[in-house]
Every structure is written in structure tokens, then in C-alpha cells.
N, C-alpha and C positions, 0 to 999 in steps of 0.2 A: 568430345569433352576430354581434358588433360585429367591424368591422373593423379592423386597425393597433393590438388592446390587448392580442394576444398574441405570446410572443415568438418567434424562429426556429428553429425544429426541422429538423435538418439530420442528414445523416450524420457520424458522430464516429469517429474511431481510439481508444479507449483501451489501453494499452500499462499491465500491472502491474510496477513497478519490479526489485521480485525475482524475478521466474522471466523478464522479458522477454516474455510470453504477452499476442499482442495480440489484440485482438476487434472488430467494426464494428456498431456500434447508431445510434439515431438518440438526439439531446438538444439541448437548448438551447445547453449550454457550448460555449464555444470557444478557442480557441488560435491563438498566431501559429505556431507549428509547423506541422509538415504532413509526410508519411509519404504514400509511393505504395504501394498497397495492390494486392491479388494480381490487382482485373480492369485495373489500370493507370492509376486515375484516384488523384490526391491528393485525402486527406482531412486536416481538422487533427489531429491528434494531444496525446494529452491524456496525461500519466505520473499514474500513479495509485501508491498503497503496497501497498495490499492489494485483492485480487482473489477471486473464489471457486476461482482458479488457487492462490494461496498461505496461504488461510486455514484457519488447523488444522482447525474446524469441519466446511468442505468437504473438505478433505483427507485428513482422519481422521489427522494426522500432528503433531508438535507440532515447532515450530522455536524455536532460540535467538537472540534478537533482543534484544543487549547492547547497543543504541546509546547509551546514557548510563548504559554502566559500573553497572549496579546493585551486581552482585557487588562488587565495589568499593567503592563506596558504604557495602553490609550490612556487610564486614569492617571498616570504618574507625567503623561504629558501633556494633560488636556484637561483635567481633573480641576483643579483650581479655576480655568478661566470661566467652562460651566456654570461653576456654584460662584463666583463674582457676578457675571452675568444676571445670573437668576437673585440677586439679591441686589441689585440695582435696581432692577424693572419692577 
């Protein structure tokens, strides 16, 4: 194995944004954060979206996750033909 051409593999915090559900793995990434974990030592800490903590998949559960307003979106383009429709028939 060559020396100095792989990178550093280190203990990580990652923390899933929505449930707050953190876990300690080992990874390359890093962070200027940093989070003192349960045996007392700082790790950096890394905010992740989705986790096997909050994804329906793992969870067996389904969440609603509007952050750019779809429904909104569907009614401002789709909105009017519906309610034409439904008052023809």
C-alpha cells in the first residue's frame, strides 16, 4: 500500500436534521463543527437530511415534506381545469 495517497479516516458525528438522531461512524468527511459525544471526547459533526432514522423506506412510515410548496405549485397549475371540469359534469 503507497503512503500519504489515501485520505483520513477519522471518527464523525452525524446528526439527521429532522428527528435530531445522531450516530458516531468512522469517514473521510469533515466539519468545522464539533459536538461532545456520550464518552466525552469532541467529534466534528456533520447535519445530514435524511437518515435511516427518518426515511419512509426504513421507517415504514410516510412523511410530508412541503418545502417548496408543491401543493401550491399543483393548484396554481392545475387548479382552475379541476373546478371547470367538476362544473360541467
Amino acid at each position: 500500500m503507497k503512503n500519504d495517497i489515501h485520505p483520513d479516516y477519522h471518527e464523525v458525528v452525524f446528526k439527521d436534521a429532522s428527528t435530531g438522531h445522531q450516530f458516531l461512524t468512522r469517514s473521510t468527511a469533515t466539519s468545522s463543527r464539533t459536538v461532545e459525544w456520550e464518552d466525552g471526547n469532541e467529534y466534528p459533526l456533520i447535519v445530514v437530511d435524511v437518515t435511516s432514522e427518518s426515511h419512509p423506506f426504513w421507517t415504514g412510515a410516510q412523511r410530508v415534506m412541503d418545502t417548496a410548496g408543491r401543493v401550491e405549485k399543483f393548484q396554481r397549475r392545475y387548479g382552475n381545469r379541476i373546478r371547470r371540469q367538476k362544473k360541467t359534469q
